[in-house]
N, C-alpha and C positions, 0 to 999 in steps of 0.2 A: 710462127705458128698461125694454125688459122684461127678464125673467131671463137667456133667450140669448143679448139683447144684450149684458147684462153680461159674462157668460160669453168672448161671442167678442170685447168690447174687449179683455179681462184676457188673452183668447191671443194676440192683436194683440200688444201692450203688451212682453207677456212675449218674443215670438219676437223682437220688434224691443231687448229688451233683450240678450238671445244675438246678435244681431248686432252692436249695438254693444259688445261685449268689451273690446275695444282703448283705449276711450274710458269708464272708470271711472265718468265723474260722468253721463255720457247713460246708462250702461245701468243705474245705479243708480236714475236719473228713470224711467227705462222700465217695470223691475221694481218699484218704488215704486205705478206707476200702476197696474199689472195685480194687485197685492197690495189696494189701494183700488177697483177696482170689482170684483174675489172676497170681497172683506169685504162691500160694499154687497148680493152677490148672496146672500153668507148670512145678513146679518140679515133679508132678504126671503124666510126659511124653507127656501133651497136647502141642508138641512144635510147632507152623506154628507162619510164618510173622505176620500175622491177631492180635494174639494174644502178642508178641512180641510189638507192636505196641501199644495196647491198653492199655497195661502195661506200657509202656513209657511216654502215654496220661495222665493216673491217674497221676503215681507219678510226673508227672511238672505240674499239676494242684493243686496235693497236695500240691507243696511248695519241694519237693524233686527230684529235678535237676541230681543229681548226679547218682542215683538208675533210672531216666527216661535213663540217658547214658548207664547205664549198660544191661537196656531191650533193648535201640536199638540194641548195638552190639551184645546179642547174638542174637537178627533177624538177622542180616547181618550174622554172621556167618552160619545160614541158608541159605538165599538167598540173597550175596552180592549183586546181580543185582537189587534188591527189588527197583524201584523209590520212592516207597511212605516211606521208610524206609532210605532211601538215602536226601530226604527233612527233615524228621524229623531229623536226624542228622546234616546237617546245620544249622536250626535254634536253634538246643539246643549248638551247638558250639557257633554258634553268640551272644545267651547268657554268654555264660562261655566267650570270647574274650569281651565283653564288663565289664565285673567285672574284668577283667586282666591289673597288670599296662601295660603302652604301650610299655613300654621296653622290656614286656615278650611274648609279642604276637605273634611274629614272632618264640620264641623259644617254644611256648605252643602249635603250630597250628600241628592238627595231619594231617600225613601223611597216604595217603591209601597207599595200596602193591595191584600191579598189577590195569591196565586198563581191559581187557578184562573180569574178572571176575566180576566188577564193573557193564561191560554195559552188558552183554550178558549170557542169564542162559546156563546151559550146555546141555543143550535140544537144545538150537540153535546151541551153537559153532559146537555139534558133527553132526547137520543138515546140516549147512553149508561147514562142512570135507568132508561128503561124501556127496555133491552137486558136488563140488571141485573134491574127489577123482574119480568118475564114469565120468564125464565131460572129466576130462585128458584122460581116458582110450577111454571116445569114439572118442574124439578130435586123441589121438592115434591111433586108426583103423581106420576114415579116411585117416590118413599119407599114413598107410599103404597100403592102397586101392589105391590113386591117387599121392602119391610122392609129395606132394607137400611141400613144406619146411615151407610156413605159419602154416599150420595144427600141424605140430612138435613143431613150436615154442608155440602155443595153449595148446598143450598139455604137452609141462616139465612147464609152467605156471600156470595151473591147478594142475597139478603135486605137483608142488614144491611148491603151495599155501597152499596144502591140509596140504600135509604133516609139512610148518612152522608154520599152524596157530594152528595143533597139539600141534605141539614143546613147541610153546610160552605158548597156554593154561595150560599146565601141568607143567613146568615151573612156573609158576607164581601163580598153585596150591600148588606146594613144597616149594613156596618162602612164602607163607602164612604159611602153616600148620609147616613150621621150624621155624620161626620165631615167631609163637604163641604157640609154645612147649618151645620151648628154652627160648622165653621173654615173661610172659602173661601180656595183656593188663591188667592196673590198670585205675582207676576215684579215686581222691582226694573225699573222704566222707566229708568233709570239710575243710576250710582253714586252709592251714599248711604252715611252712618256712622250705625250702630244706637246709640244712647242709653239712657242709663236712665231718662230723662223725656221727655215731651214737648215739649218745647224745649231749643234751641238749648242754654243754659244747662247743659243736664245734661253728664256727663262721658258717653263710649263706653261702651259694654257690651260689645262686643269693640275686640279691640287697631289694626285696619287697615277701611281702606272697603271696602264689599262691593261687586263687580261688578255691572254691568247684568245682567239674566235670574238674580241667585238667587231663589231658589222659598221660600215658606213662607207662614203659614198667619195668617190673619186672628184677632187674640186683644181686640180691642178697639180704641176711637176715642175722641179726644176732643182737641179745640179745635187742627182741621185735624192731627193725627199720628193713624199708625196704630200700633197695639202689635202686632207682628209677631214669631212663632213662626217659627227656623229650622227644617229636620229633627230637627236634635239635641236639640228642646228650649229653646234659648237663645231667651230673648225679649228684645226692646228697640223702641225709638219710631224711625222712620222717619217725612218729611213725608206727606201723604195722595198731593200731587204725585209721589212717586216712586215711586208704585205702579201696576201695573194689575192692573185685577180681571178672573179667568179665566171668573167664573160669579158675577157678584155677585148678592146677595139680601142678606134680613135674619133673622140668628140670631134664635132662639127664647129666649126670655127677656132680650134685651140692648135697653137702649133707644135705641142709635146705628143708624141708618138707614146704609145702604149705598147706592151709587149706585146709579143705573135703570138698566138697559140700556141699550147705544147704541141 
């Protein structure tokens, strides 16, 4: 099918899951199906927030939380700043914090990288640089026209505005994009117990099973386990099975290959 086809099955699929409401396991097949042909229509390159979104909608209506986690983050990796994308993500966390013992919540809670990419798309940030950078330079040729030492101080202010809010923004691009090269975001496909080894054999490394959809961060592989970084920090061995990968690729300097893409 082509792309709108997909598109207008997935709306098909989805309205006929809102109609059957009443009847739990038909409108969960429904919204199931409309989540699988919006998946088919985005690995065939249709990638916007919009759509990202509504893929998230299906699979937590279907019953599948974990794959709704993994649509929101690649929106955000689109457009961090996305609000309506940014909501969906808290509520499907408060989900996943509410099934988590309470001992683990504080070490389950993910952490975002960077504020300004959060609030602001880069259509504004680079709007507001050169607001900033043209501002200092005219604040500076006033200086220089009337001497006045206010004007100066106007102007290395705007100045020195422009140029940090540069700084920070690209900064906190690198701080993203290296740290999602180097560690890729993981969602628990379902409930698993983190170990200290890679096998079965090893004792917990935390005290209770983790919930389906906690988040953390790819720290190595080896002989089908993944070694998996909570937020906090806490590492341990999870099956490979009980992972899905948000943005899989392969770290630089590691010799375990990650999956391909769907």
């Amino acid at each position: 099918m082509e792309g709108i086809e997909w598109w207008l099955t997935g709306v098909s699929a989805f309205q006929a899951g809102v109609a059957a409401r009443d009847d739990a396991a038909k409108a969960r097949q429904q919204f199931a199906q409309a989540a699988a042909c919006w998946e088919k229509l985005w690995w065939e390159g249709e990638q916007t927030p919009e759509l990202a979104r509504n893929r998230a909608r299906a699979y937590y209506l279907a019953g599948n939380l974990p794959h709704a986690l993994v649509a929101i983050h690649q929106g955000l990796a689109l457009a961090p700043w996305d609000r309506y994308l940014q909501r969906e993500w808290a509520a499907l966390r408060e989900e996943v914090a509410k099934a988590c013992d309470p001992k683990l919540r504080s070490a389950c809670q993910p952490v975002s990288l960077g504020r300004l990419r959060r609030w602001c798309s880069p259509w504004e940030i680079w709007g507001l640089v050169t607001g900033l950078w043209w501002g200092g330079w005219l604040a500076l040729a006033r200086f220089r026209m009337i001497r006045r030492g206010y004007w100066g101080v106007v102007a290395g202010g705007l100045l020195g505005g422009a140029v940090l809010l540069a700084t920070v923004w690209e900064w906190e691009q690198w701080q993203w994009q290296s740290e999602d090269c180097r560690h890729p975001l993981l969602i628990l496909a379902r409930p698993s117990l983190l170990r200290m080894g890679n096998a079965i054999e090893y004792p917990p490394s935390v005290p209770s099973v983790l919930p389906a959809g906690v988040e953390g961060r790819w720290a190595g592989q080896r002989g089908g386990w993944i070694h998996l970084q909570l937020p906090d920090g806490t590492r341990g061995w999870v099956p490979a099975t009980d992972v899905l990968w948000v943005h899989p690729r392969v770290p630089e300097g590691d010799g375990g290959r990650l999956p391909p893409l769907p």
